[in-house]
N, C-alpha and C positions, 0 to 999 in steps of 0.2 A: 948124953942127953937122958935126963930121966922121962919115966912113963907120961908121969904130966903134960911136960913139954910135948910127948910124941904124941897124944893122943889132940893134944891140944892142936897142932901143927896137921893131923891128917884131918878134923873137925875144922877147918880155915879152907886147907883146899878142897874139900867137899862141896862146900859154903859156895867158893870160887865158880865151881863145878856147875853146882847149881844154878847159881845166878850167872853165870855163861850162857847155859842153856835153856835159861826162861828168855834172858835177853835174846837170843838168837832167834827162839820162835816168834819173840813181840814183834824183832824186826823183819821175817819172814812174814810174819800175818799182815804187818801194815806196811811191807815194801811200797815204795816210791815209785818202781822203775815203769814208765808206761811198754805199754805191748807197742809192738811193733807193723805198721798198717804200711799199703801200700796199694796204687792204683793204676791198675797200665790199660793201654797209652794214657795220656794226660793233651789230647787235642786240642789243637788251637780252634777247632771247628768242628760242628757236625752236623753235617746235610743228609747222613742216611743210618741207615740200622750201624749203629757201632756198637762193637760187643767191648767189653771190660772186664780184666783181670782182677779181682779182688783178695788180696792176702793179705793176712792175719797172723801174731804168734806172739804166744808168753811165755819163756820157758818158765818162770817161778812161779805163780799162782793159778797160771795157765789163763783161757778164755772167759769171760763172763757174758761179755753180749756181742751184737755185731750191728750197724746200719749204713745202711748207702740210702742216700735221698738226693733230690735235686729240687731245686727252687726258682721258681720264673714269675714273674710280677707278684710276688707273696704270697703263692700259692705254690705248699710243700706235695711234694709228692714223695711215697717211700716205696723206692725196688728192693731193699734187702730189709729185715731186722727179724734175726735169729739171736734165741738164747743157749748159753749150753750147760747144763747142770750139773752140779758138784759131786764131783765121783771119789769115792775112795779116801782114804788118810790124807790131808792137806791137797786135796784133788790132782793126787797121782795119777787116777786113771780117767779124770779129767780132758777136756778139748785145750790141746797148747797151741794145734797150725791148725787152720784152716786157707782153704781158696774155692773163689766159687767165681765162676761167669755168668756175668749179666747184661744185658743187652738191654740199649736204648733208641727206641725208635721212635723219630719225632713224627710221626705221622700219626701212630696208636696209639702215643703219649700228649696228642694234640697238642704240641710245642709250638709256639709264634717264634717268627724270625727275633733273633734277637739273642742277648746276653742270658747267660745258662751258668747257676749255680751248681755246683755238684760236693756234697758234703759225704764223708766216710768218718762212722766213730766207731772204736772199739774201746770195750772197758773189761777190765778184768780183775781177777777174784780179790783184789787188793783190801784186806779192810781197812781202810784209806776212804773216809769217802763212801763214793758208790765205784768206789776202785777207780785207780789210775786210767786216765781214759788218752786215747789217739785221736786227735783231731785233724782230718785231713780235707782241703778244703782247696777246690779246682774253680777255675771260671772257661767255659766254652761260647762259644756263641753261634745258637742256630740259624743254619742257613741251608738251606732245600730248594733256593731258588736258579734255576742255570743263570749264565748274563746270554742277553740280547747279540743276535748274531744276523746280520744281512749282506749281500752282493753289493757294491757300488757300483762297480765295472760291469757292464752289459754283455759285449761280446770277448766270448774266450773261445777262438779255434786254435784248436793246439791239432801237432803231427803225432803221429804215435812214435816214438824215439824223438820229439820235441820238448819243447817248453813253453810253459805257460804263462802269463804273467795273469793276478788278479787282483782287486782291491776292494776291501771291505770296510765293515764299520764293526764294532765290538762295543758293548756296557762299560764303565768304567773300573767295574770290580773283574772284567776277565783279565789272570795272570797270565796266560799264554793263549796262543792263539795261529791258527795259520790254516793249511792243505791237506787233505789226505786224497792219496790215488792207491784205492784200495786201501792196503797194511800199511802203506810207503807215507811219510808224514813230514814234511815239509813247511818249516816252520815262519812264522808272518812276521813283518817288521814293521815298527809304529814307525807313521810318516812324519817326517821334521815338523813340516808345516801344519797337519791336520791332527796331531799326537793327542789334544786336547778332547779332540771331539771321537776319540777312539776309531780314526782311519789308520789300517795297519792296509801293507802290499806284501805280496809273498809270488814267489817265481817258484815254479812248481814242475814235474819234470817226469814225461810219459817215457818209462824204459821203452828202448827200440825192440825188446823181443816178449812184449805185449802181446799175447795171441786173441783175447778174447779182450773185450770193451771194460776196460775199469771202470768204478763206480769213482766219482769225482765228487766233495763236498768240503764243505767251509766246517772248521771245526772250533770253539773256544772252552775253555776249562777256565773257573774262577779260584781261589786259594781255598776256599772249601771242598775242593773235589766236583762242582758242579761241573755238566756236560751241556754241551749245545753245539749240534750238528741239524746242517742243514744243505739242501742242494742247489745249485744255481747253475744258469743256461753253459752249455758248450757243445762245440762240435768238433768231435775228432777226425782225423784226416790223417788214413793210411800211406805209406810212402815205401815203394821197393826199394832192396837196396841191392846193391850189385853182389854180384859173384867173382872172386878172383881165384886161379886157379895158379898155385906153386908147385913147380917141380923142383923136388931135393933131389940134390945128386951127391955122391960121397965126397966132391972135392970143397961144394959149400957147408955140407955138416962139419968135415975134420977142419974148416976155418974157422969154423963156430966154437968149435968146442972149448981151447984153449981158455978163453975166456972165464968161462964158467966152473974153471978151478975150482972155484969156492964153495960152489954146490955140491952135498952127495952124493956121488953116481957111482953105481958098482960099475969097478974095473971090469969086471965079466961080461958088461952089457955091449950089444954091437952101435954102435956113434949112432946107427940111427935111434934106436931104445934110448939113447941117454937125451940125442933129439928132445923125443917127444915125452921125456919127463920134464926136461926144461919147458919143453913148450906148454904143458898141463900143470903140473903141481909148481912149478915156480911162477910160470905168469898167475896161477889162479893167487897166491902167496905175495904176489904185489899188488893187484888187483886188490887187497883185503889192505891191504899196507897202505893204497892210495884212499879207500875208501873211508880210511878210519880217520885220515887227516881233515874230515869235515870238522871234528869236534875240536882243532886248534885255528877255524874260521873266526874271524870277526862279528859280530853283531854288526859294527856300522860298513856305510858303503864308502868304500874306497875308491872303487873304479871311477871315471868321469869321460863321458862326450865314446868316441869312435873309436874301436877295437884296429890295433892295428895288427897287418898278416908279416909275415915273412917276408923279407927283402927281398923282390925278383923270384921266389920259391914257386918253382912248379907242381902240380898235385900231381903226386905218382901214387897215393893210394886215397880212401875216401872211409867218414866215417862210416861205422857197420857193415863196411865190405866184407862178406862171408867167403873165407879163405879155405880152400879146398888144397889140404895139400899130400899131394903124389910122390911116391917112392920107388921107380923103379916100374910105372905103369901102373901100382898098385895107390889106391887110397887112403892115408894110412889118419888124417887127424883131421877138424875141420875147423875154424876159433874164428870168431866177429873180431876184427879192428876196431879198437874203441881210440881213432882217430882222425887226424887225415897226418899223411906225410909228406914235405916238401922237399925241393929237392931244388938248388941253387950250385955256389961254387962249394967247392972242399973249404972245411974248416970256416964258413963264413959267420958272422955275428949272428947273435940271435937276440932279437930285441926283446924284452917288456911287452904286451899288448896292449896290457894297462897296467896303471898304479898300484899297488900293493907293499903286503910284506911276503918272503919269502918265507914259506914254512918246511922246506923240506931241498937240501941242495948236497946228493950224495949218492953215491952207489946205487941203483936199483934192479936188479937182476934182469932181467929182457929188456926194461928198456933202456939198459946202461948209467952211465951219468945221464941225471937227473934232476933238475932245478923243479919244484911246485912254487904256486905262488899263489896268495890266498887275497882276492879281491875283496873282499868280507859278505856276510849275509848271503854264506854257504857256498860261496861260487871263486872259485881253484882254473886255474889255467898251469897245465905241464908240459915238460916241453926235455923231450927225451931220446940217446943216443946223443948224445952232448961230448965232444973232446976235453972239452974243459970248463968247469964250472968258476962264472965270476963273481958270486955273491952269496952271504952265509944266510944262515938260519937265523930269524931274527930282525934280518935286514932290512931295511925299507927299501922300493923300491919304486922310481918314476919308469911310467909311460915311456917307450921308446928308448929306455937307458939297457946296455947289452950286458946280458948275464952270463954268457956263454958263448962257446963254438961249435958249430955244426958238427958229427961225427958219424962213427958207425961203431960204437960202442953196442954192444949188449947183443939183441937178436936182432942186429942189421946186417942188409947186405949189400951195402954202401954208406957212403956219407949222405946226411940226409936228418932233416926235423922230424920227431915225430911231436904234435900238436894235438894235445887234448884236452877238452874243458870238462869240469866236474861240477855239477849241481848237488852238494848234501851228500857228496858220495859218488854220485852216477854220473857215467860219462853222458857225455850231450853231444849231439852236433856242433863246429864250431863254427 
């Protein structure tokens, strides 16, 4: 190659060189790419001070402006607009993120009920324009107002370890709705026949180890977060419950034990320590196990007409009988029956009381085999110390059809029903 050629040939890719890199910064100065914007939460509603997320980001020309505004019958309002200035060689040391919180209150924002624009732009340094801009653009709609909540039903005397039944009325726009005793919240079910005119009933349920007077009131919540509590007439009515007094003796612990294989218990401990772990940490660990089976209840009513008892079953124990029980003269634990227990022939049928699905038909530590059965709109009948279970999980189940046999499976000391009802979790009287 002669000189010419070479000089010619480095004078080309110079040229090349060149116009690479004017091209490069034309297409840097007037990139396309918008910045990147973003708005958290994005509510379906808003009834009170909500605060908002706002991010921003360019990495190549970085930030130019910012705005959040909202709009309601034509009338803009602006909570954000910040600008950020061009720093540096092609605004290196320039704003690329930003995030900033902003809160909107429609009280000090004198917002009307109703549909709510919410607009976010960012533009940036793009010479493009007035730069590549991010258009973000939400619809809310304000609402501040609770729904209407009042009593239908007059009198409500409940027991303390009873139940209550109530019926009210609710707004149209309340989503939920129902009871609270104290913290305990007990939830309302819209009536077949009155659904229209928002009459809901709810069964409502006083724990039996109530020491002082709960606060009792009708509660409703609308889909925008709105509250509306209020009180209505009742009178409660204390009720003792018995005292039963059990003596363990070593030849009923070491019949018990067997049993309970399956549980953890240090070899080292004496039968009665391993006793009164099962009797503590396993009954409290089904007790948890039963109370959480509220959340696979039904919404509708399954039950119908008259609860039936136990075949010929005699009460040999009752619910909330506080059990004192004795080791050797000595007092050694003390636990509430959360039942009653009956007691007929060995092995005998055990009916349905009512209609249902079975939610729960297996194993259950103290109280042996174990059939639940879920009457719906939170309300459970079990039915435990069972020989043999005749119906699965799943199952539907008629009134007076037998699901099982009587037994003395688990922490029995005989053959024997033990029968108990659950409200939303909570044993009840049966």
């Amino acid at each position: 190659m002669d000189l010419r050629k070479l000089v010619f040939l480095i004078g080309f890719v110079f040229v090349l060189i060149i116009l690479g890199a004017v091209g490069w910064f034309i297409a840097f100065l007037f990139e396309g790419e918008a910045p990147s914007a973003s708005l958290q939460p994005l509510p379906e509603y808003i009834s009170k001070t909500q605060k908002f997320t706002v991010a921003a980001e360019d990495k190549k020309r970085g930030l130019r402006a910012i705005k959040l505004s909202i709009t309601q019958g034509g009338k803009e309002t602006v909570l954000l607009d910040e600008k950020f200035s061009y720093e540096g060689i092609l605004n290196r040391d320039g704003v690329h993120q930003v995030q900033k919180e902003i809160s909107i209150d429609p009280t000090t924002l004198k917002l009307a009920q109703g549909e709510l624009n919410i607009t976010l732009k960012v533009w940036d340094y793009s010479r493009r324009g007035e730069g590549n801009l991010a258009d973000l653009r939400h619809k809310s709609i304000v609402d501040t107002v609770p729904p209407s909540l009042r009593a239908v039903s007059r009198m409500h005397n409940v027991n303390v370890g009873g139940v209550g039944f109530a019926v009210y009325q609710t707004s149209q726009d309340a989503a939920s709705s129902g009871v609270f005793v104290d913290d305990l919240f007990f939830p309302g079910y819209p009536d077949k026949n009155q659904a229209e005119k928002g009459i809901h009933h709810c069964y409502f349920a006083i724990p039996f180890d109530k020491t002082s007077n709960p606060k009792i009131n009708l509660w409703a919540k609308d889909k925008a977060g709105n509250e509306a509590k209020t009180a209505f007439y009742y009178l409660l009515k204390r009720k003792k419950f018995r005292e039963d007094k059990i003596e363990l003796s070593d030849r009923f612990v070491e019949k018990l034990l067997p049993y309970f294989s399956f549980y953890p218990l240090d070899s080292e401990d004496s039968d009665i320590k391993k006793f009164l772990k099962i009797n503590n940490d396993l009954r409290r660990e089904n007790h948890q196990a039963l109370s959480q089976l509220k959340d696979k209840t039904s919404p509708e009513k399954l039950w119908d007409g008259v609860w039936l008892s136990h075949w010929n079953g005699q009460t040999m124990a009752r619910f909330a009988d506080h059990r004192l029980y004795f080791y050797r003269g000595q007092r050694v634990d003390d636990k509430y029956h959360l039942g009653v227990d009956l007691a007929s022939l060995a092995n005998a049928p055990v009916l349905a009381s009512n209609s249902g699905t079975a939610i729960f038909a297996d194993r259950l530590g103290i109280y042996g085999l174990t059939v639940v059965i879920d009457h719906g709109q939170g309300l459970c009948s079990v039915y435990g110390h069972l020989s043999k279970i005749e119906v699965s999980p799943g199952q539907a189940v008629k009134k007076g059809q037998s699901i099982g046999l009587t037994g003395d499976t688990g922490l029995a000391g005989g053959d024997h029903l033990h029968f108990s009802v659950m409200l939303q979790g909570i044993f009840e009287p049966c």
